[in-house]
VEXSE-884002 format. One line per field, with one value per residue (C-alpha): residue number from 0; residue in one letter; x, y, z. Coordinates in Angstrom, 2 decimals, padded with zeros to 5 digits, m for minus. Layout:
N
num	(NUM,...)
residuo	(A,...)
px	(X,...)
py	(Y,...)
pz	(Z,...)
***
This chain:
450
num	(0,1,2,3,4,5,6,7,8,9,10,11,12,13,14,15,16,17,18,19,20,21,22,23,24,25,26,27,28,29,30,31,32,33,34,35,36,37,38,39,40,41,42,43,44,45,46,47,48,49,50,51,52,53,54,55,56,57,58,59,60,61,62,63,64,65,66,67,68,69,70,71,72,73,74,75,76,77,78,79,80,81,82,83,84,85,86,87,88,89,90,91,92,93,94,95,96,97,98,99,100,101,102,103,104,105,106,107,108,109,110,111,112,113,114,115,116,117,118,119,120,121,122,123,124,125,126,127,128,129,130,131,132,133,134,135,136,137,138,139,140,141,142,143,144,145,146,147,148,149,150,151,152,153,154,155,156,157,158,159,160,161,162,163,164,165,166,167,168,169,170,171,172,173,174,175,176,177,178,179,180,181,182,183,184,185,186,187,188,189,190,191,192,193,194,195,196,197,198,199,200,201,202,203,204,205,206,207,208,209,210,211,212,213,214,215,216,217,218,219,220,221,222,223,224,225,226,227,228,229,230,231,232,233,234,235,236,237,238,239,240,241,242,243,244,245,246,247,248,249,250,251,252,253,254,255,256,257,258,259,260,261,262,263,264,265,266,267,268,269,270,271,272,273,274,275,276,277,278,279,280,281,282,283,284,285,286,287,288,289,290,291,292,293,294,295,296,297,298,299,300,301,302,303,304,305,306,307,308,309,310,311,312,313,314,315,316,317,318,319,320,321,322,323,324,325,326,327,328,329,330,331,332,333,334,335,336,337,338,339,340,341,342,343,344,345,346,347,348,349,350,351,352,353,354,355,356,357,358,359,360,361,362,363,364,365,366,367,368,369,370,371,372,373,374,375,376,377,378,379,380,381,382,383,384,385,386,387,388,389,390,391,392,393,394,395,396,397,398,399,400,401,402,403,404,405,406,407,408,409,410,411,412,413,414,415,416,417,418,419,420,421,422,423,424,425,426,427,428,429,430,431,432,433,434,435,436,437,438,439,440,441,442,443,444,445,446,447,448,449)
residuo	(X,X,X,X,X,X,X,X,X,X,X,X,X,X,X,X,X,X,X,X,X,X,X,X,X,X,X,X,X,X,X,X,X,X,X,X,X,X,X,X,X,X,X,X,X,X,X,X,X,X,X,X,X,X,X,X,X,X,X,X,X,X,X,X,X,X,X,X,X,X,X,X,X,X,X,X,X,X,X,X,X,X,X,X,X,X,X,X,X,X,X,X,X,X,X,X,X,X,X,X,X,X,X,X,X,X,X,X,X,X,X,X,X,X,X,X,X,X,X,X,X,X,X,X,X,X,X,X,X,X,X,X,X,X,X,X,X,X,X,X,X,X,X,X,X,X,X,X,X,X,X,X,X,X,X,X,X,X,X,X,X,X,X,X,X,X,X,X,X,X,X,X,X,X,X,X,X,X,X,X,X,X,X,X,X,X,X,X,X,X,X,X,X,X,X,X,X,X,X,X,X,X,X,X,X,X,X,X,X,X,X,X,X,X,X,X,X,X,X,X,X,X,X,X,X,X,X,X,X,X,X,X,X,X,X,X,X,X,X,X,X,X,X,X,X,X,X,X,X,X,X,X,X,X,X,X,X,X,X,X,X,X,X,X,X,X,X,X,X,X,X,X,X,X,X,X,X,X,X,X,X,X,X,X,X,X,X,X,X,X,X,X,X,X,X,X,X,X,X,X,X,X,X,X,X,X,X,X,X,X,X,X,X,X,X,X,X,X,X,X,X,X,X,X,X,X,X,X,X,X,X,X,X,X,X,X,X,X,X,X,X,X,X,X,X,X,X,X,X,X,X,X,X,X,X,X,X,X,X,X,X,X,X,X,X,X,X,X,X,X,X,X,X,X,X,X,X,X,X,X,X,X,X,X,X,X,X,X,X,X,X,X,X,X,X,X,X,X,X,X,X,X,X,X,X,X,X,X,X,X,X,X,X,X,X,X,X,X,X,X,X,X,X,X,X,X,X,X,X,X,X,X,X,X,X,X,X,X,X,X,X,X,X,X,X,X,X,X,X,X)
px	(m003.83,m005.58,m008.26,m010.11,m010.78,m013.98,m013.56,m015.36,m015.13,m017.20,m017.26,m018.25,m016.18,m016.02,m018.46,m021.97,m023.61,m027.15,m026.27,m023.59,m022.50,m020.54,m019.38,m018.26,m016.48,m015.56,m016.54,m018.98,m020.74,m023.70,m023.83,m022.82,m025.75,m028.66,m027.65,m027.39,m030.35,m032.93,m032.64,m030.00,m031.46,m031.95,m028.66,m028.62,m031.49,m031.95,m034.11,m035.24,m034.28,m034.03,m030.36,m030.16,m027.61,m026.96,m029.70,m032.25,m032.45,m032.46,m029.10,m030.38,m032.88,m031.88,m031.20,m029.43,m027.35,m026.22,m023.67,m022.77,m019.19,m017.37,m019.68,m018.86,m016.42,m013.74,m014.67,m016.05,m019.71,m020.24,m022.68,m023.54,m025.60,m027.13,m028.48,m027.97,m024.79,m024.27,m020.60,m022.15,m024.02,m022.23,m019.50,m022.48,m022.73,m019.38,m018.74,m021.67,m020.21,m016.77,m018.73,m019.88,m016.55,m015.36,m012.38,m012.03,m010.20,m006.45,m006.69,m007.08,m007.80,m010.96,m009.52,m006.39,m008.89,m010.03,m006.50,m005.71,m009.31,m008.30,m011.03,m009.12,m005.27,m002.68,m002.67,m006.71,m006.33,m004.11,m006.74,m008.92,m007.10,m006.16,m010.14,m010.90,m008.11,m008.22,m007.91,m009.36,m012.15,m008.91,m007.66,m010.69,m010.93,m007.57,m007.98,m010.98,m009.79,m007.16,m009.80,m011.49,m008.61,m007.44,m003.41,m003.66,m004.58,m001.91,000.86,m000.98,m000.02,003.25,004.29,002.95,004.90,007.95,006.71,006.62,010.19,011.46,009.52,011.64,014.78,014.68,013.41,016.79,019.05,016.83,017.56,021.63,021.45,019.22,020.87,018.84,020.47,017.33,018.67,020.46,016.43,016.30,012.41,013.52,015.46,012.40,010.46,012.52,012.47,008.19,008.50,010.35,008.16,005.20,007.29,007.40,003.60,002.84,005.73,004.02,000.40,001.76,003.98,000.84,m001.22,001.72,001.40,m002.37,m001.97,000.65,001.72,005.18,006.45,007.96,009.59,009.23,012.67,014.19,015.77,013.41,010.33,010.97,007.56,008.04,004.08,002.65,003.50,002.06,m001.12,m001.72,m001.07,m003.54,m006.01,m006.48,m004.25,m002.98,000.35,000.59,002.27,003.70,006.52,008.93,011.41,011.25,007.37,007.48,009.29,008.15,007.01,003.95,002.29,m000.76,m002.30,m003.72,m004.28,m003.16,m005.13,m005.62,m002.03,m001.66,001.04,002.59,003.86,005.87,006.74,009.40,011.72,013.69,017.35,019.74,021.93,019.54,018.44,017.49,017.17,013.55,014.27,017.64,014.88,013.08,015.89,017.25,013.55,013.35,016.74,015.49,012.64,014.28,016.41,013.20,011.52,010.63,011.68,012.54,011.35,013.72,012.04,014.02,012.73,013.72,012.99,015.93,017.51,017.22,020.57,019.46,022.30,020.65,020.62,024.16,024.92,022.33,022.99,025.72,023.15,020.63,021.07,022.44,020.53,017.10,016.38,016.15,013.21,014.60,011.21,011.79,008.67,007.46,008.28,005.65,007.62,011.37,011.79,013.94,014.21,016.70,015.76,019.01,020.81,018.60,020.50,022.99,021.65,018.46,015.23,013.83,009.78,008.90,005.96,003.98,002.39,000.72,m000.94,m001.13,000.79,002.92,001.39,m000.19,003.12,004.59,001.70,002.60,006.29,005.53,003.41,006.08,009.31,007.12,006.01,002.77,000.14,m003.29,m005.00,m005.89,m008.03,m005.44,m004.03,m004.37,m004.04,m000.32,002.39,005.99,006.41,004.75,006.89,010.38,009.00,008.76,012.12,013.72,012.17,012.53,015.65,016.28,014.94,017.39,020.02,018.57,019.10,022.15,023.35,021.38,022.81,026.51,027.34,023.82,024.47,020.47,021.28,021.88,019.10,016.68,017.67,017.49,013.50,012.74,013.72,011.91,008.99,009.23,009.67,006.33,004.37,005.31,002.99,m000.33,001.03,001.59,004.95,004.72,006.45,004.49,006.23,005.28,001.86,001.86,003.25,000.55,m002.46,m001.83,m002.49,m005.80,m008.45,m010.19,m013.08,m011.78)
py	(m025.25,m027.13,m026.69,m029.83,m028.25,m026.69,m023.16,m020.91,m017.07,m014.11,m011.92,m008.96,m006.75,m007.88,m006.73,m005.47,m004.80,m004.74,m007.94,m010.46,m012.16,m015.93,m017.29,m020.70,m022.15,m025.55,m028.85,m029.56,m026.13,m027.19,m030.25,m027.83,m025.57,m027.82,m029.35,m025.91,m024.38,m027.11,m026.85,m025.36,m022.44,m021.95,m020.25,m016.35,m016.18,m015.68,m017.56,m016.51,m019.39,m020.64,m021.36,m024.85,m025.89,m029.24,m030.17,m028.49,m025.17,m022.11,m019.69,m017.23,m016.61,m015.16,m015.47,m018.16,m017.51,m019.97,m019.85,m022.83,m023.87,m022.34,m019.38,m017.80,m015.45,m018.53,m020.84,m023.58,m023.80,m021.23,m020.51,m017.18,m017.01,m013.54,m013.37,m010.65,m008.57,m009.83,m011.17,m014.06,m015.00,m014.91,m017.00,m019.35,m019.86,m020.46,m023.04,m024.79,m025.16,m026.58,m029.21,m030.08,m030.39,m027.02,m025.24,m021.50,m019.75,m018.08,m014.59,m013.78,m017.66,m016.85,m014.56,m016.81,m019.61,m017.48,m016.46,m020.72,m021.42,m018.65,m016.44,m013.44,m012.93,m011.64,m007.89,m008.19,m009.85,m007.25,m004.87,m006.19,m006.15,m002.45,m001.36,m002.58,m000.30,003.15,005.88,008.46,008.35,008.74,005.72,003.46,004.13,003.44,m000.17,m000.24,m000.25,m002.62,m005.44,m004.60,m005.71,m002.50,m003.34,m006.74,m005.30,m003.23,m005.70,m008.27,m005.96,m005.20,m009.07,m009.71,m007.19,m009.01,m012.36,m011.15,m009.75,m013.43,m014.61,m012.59,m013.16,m017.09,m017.50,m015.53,m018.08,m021.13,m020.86,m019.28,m020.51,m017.88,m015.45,m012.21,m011.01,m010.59,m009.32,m006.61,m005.63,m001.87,m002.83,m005.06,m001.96,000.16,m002.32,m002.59,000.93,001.14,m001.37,000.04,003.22,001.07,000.15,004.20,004.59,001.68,002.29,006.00,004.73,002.26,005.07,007.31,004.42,003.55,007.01,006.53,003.77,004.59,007.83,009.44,009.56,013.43,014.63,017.71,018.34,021.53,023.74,024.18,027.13,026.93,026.23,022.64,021.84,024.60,023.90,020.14,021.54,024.12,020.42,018.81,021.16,021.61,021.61,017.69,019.00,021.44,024.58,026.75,029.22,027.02,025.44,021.20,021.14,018.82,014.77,012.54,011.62,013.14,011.34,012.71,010.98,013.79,013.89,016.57,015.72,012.19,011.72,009.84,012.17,010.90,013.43,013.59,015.82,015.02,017.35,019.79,019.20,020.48,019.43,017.58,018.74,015.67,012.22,012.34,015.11,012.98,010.07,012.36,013.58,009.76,008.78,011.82,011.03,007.09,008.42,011.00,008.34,006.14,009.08,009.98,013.96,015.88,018.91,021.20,024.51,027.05,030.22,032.75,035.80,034.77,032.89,034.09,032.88,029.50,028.95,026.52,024.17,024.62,023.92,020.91,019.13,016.90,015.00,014.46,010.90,011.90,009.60,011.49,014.64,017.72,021.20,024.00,025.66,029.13,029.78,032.73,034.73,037.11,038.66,038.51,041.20,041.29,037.82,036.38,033.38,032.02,029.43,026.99,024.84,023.85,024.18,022.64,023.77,026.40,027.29,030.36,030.52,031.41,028.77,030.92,032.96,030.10,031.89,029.94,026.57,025.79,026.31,023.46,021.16,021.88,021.35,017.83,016.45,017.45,015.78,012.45,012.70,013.07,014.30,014.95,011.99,010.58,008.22,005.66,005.09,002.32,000.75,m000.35,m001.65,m001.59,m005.06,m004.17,m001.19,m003.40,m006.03,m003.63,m002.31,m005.49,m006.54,m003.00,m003.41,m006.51,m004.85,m002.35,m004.83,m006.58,m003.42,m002.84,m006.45,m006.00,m002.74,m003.78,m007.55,m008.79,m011.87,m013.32,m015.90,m013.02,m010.80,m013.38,m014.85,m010.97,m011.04,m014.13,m012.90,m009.41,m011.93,m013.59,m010.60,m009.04,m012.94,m012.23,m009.08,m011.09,m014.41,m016.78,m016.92,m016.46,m018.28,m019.98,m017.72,m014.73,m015.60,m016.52,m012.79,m011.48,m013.01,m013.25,m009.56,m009.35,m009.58,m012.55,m013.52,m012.01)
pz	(005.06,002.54,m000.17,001.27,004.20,005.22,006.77,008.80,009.85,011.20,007.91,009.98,012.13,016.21,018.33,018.48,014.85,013.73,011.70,011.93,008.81,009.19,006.00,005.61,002.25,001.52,000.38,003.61,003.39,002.00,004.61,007.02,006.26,005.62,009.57,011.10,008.75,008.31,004.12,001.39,m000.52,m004.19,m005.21,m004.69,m003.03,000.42,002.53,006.70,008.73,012.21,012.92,015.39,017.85,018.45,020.92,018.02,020.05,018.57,017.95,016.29,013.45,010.20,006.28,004.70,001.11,m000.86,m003.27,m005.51,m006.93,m009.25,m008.79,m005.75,m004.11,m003.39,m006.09,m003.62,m002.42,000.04,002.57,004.45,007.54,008.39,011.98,014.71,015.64,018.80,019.78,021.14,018.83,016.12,018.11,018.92,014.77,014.28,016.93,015.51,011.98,013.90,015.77,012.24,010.58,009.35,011.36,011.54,009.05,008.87,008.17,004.37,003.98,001.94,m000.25,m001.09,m001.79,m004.82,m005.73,m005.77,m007.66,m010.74,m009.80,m008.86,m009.57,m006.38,m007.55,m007.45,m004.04,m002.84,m003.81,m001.42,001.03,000.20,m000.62,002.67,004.19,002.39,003.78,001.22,m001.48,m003.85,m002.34,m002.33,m006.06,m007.01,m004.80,m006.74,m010.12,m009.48,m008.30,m011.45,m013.12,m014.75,m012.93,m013.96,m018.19,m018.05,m016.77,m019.07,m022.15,m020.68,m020.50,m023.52,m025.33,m023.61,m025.00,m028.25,m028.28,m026.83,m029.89,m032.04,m030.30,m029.76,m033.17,m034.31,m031.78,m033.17,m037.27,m037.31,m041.10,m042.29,m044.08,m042.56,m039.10,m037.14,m034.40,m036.97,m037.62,m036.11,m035.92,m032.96,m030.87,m031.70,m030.06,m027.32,m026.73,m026.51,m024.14,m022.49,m022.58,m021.36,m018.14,m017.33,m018.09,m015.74,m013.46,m013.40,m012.14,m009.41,m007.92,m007.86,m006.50,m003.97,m002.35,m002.02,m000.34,001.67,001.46,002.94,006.34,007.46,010.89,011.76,013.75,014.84,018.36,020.76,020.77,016.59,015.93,015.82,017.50,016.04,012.28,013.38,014.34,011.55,009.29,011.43,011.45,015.06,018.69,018.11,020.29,023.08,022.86,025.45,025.55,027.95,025.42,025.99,026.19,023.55,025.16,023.29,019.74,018.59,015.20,013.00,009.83,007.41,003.78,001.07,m001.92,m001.18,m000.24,003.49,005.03,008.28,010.01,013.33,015.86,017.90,020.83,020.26,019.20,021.69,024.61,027.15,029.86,032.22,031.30,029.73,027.17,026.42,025.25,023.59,021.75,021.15,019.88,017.35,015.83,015.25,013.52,011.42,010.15,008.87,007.87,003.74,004.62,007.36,007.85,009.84,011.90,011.82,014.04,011.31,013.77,015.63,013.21,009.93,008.58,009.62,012.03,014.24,010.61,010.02,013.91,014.15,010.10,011.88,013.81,010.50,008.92,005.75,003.91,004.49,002.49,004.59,003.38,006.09,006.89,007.97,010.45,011.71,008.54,009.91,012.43,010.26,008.71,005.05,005.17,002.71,000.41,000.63,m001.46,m002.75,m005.35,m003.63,m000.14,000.67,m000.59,001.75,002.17,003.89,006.60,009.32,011.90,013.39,010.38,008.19,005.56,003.32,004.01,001.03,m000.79,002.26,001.03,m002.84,m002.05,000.04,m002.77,m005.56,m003.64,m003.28,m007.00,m006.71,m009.44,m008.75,m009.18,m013.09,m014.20,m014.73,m011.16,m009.38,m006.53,m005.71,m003.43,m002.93,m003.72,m007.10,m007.69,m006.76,m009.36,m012.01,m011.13,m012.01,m014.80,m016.52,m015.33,m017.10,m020.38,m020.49,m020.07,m023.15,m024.89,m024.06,m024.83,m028.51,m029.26,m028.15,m028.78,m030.25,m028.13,m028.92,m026.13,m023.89,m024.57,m024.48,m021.37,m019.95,m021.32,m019.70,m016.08,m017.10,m017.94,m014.39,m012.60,m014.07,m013.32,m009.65,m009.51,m010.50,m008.76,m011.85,m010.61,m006.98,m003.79,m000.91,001.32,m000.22,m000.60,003.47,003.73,001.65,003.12,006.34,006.54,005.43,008.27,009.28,007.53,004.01)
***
């Protein structure tokens, strides 16, 4: 890839549309255009033309945008042709601009051009990406906040603060013969700690906009005939698994996408957990144990009719991954009678329902949202991603070393060195300090044409 390259890409979605959109960026658009066109445009405004191939015979007919350098969505003059949604063509338009010198574009490539031209920073490119994707209102305005800038402000402030303590520090290691101990100044651990109260605030808003983005994963697991299906469909919202009386109706894995309060929740039904019974429900039973141990949360059925001292836990706990926290739901809590709550602080929690009735699953969605930390959503989240969140980790993790090194040994060349890698970790986030390979990663999941 190269910024002298001209590129060209379909900017609407494949297949049949009422319009279809190709966008081509680059230092031949214009040339490009005026060829394919007949003439360029005044800027930002459109203009109906006939769109040629090379033997001056009509493609298509259509508007033509224009969009001049620096002011456009990459940076780089930028074209836009606006003709019919046909797959063909569409195709037909952007064949023609790679006869005249463009090639087509690597997913993302658009988007990464106005990362490399300063127009947008990576977390505002990310946002994109993540605007385009949302899968709730809550979502789409989190994504959108973030590509108005509002993650980038706050990590702006947050690295700035940082600068100014290295300020402070190096300026202690730089002039030893001064007779005041700066780093003996209890202004600078007070400092410290509000940065390091800044990192929680921020810390708080990218968790929030992490699970709105991508929300937790939870396997529902249990014996067979516990209510495993049925506690799946009253999440769902309607018969997404089949349920019968024969225990092993569920074989394989079962997966439905809903949302509690804006919150993606994954949720999986898999078989039931006992000694197979032919090779199939031995898969089945293989398949649900791989996912349990990837899952956020499992959520284990227990029938408490039969069951109510949860027996078929204690029997089955063996075969959980140990790693994964485990909510023992007791279903069908409308035909137990005197159920006991049971021990719930050293034991896992325990939530109390009915499948069937729908009793009790309001306090399951409560009790989800609170083990993910999740708020209702505030006018300060935004959009996030893990590789934000693990950034953050570091570099507030490199600010508490600091502290500790200031507070214990007041070694300034320590501290200060801890504050500059707290200082690179946060540049990763926005991309002033960013790898090519991680930028590769990044972009090359955005769509084509974006």
């Amino acid at each position: 890839m190269t910024l002298a390259d001209t590129i060209v890409a379909a900017a609407t979605p494949p297949g049949r549309g009422g319009i279809g959109i190709v966008r081509i960026s680059g230092p031949k658009a214009s040339e490009i255009a005026v060829t394919i066109a007949g003439t360029l445009p005044q800027p930002r405004r459109a203009k109906l033309a006939r769109f040629l191939d090379a033997d001056k015979q009509p493609i298509d007919a259509g508007f033509v945008l224009y969009f001049p350098a620096p002011h456009s969505y990459t940076g780089e003059p930028v074209i836009e042709l606006h003709g019919h949604g046909g797959p063909i063509v569409v195709e037909s338009l952007v064949a023609r601009a790679v006869e005249l010198g463009a090639r087509r574009a690597l997913p993302g490539e658009f988007t990464q051009r106005a990362f490399l031209n300063d127009k947008i920073d990576l977390a505002q490119a990310e946002a994109i990406a993540d605007l385009i994707d949302a899968g709730s209102r809550e979502a789409a305005r989190a994504a959108m906040r973030s590509l108005q800038g509002e993650l980038s402000a706050m990590l702006q402030a947050l690295t700035e603060a940082v600068v100014d303590l290295r300020v402070h520090v190096e300026a202690a290691i730089d002039f030893p013969e001064e007779e005041i101990d700066f780093l003996a100044d209890p202004q600078l651990a007070l400092r410290l700690e509000s940065v390091r109260d800044q990192f929680e605030a921020v810390e708080q808003s990218a968790r929030q906009g992490r699970l709105l983005r991508e929300g937790m994963t939870v396997v529902i697991a249990g014996r067979p005939n516990a209510g495993k299906s049925s506690l799946l469909n009253r999440l769902a919202g309607y018969d997404a698994a089949i349920v019968t009386p024969v225990p092993g109706t569920t074989r394989d894995v079962l997966r439905e996408r809903i949302h509690i309060d804006g919150m993606p929740l994954h949720v999986l039904d898999t078989a039931g957990l006992r000694e197979a019974g032919d090779i199939i429900e031995e898969e089945g039973i293989r398949r649900a144990q791989a996912e349990m141990s990837r899952a956020d949360r499992v959520l284990f059925v227990v029938d408490a009719a039969a069951d109510p001292a949860g027996a078929a836990y204690q029997s089955e706990r063996g075969r959980l991954p140990p790693e994964v926290p485990v909510t023992l739901v007791f279903n069908k809590c409308d035909l137990a009678a005197g159920l006991p709550v049971g021990d719930t602080l050293s034991g896992p929690p325990r939530i109390l329902l009915s499948a069937l009735t729908g009793q009790g699953i309001d306090t399951l969605r409560s009790h989800l949202k609170s083990c993910m930390g999740y708020r209702t959503l505030e006018a300060g989240t935004v959009s996030a991603r893990q590789r934000h969140l693990d950034a953050l980790g570091r570099a507030r993790r490199h600010v508490d070393t600091a502290a500790r090194e200031l507070a214990g040994r007041r070694a300034g060349e320590l501290v200060a060195q801890e504050l500059r890698d707290a200082q690179q970790a946060l540049s990763e986030i926005t991309g002033e300090f960013t790898s090519e390979d991680l930028l590769g990663r990044i972009f090359s999941s955005f769509c084509v044409g974006k």
